[in-house]
C-alpha angles and dihedrals in degrees: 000000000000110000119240091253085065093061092063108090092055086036096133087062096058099054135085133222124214112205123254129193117254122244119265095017093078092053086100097055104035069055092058096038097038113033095079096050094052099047080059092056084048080047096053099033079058089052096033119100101208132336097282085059094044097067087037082070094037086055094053092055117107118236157280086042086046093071091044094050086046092054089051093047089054094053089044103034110011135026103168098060120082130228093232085054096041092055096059097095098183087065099042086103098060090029080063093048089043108047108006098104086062095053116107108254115259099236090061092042073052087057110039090055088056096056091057127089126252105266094036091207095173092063087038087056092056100058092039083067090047080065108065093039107120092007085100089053089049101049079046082062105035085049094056088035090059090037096045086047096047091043099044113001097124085055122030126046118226118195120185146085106302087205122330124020140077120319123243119257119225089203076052101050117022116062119257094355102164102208122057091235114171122221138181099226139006109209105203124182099202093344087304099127110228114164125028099203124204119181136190135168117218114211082166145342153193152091133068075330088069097039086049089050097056098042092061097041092055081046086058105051088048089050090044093039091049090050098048090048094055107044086032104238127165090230125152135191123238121196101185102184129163149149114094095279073092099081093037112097127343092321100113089050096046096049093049083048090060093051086051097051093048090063097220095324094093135071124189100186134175114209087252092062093045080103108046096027123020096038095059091032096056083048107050 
């Protein structure tokens, strides 16, 4: 079988593109979405006495309206504090400690809303953008979950999100496994487990992320290997990876350097090579 390195200089060919929506054609929809949702921060910036109050009442919204305030209020009160921080709300009080001196004062969030026009399609834009972010993950999914069933359905059991919805845990699922890895899918032949699968789509890539990426995934093929060698365990490693940040660095290297160093054990694999390498090779 031809290893995944040998697949780079026709790389174009093996990956796969999921559509996005051109700039300026889903205005009129981020209008229709978001245009609610930002006449409700105007709303709260009119009743709230200064900034810190300001993401008290953003914190006693319901959702899914509450995220979406939370994202306008970083872009207008706090960048530095991340969505993913600022929806704890168990943890707004010390996130206002913390980080409050640092929040734009209410009377300037005041002006600059009113500077801007009415619809404010710029920030709709923007959201807009918050909206797409992880669907292309999930079609990568959904597309290997409808092929693995099809193709051996009668046969393998796959257990995992198809798109949305918790990981699974390997401390979880596999017997004695020592680390709480987290993986995308867990491929079994009569409860015996054969492939942890872990999955990504690449728009684009680079950088320390890249560096930080490869680092962990080789982690987790010596934690997985070590596992399997121990409680002896016919258990293989898919990397199923697409989307054209693929041919942009070192990723397709280093990618191709982490099946090699998982001596057969390892399988990188765009959708398009589920056929010629992934299936014999599952098999095997």
């Amino acid at each position: 079988m031809n290893p995944f390195s040998s697949y780079k200089e026709s790389a174009s060919n093996w990956i796969t593109f999921v559509d996005s929506e051109f700039y300026p054609d889903y205005l009129d929809e981020a209008k229709t979405i978001y245009g609610t949702v930002l006449k409700q921060f105007i709303n709260l910036v009119k009743r709230a006495q200064n900034s810190n109050d300001l993401l008290l009442k953003i914190s006693e919204e319901p959702n899914p309206s509450r995220i979406q305030l939370l994202r306008i209020f970083r872009k207008y009160v706090s960048p530095d504090t991340s969505v993913e921080m600022l929806k704890r709300k168990t943890q707004i009080t010390k996130i206002i400690t913390d980080y409050g001196i640092r929040f734009r004062s209410l009377e300037e969030v005041r002006q600059k809303l009113a500077s801007r026009p009415d619809p404010d399609e710029a920030l709709m834009a923007i959201l807009f953008e918050y909206k797409g972010r992880g669907q292309k993950g999930y079609e990568l999914t959904e597309a290997f979950f409808l092929w693995f069933n099809e193709t051996f359905g009668d046969d393998y059991e796959i257990k995992g999100p198809q798109r949305a919805g918790q990981d699974v845990r390997l401390d979880k699922v596999l017997h004695n496994f020592p680390h709480p890895i987290p993986a995308d899918f867990l491929i079994s032949l009569d409860q015996t487990p054969l492939v942890v699968g872990f999955a990504r789509y690449d728009s684009d890539r680079g950088g320390a992320q890249e560096d930080d990426r490869t680092s962990g995934n080789r982690d987790k093929v010596t934690e997985i290997r070590q596992y399997a060698s121990t409680n002896n365990v016919p258990l293989k490693i898919l990397f199923l990876n697409d989307g054209p940040g693929l041919t942009l660095g070192s990723m397709w290297d280093d990618y191709a350097n982490l099946e090699n160093y998982g001596e057969g054990d390892v399988m990188v694999c765009t959708l398009k090579m589920l056929d010629t390498r992934f299936k014999p090779w599952l098999e095997s």
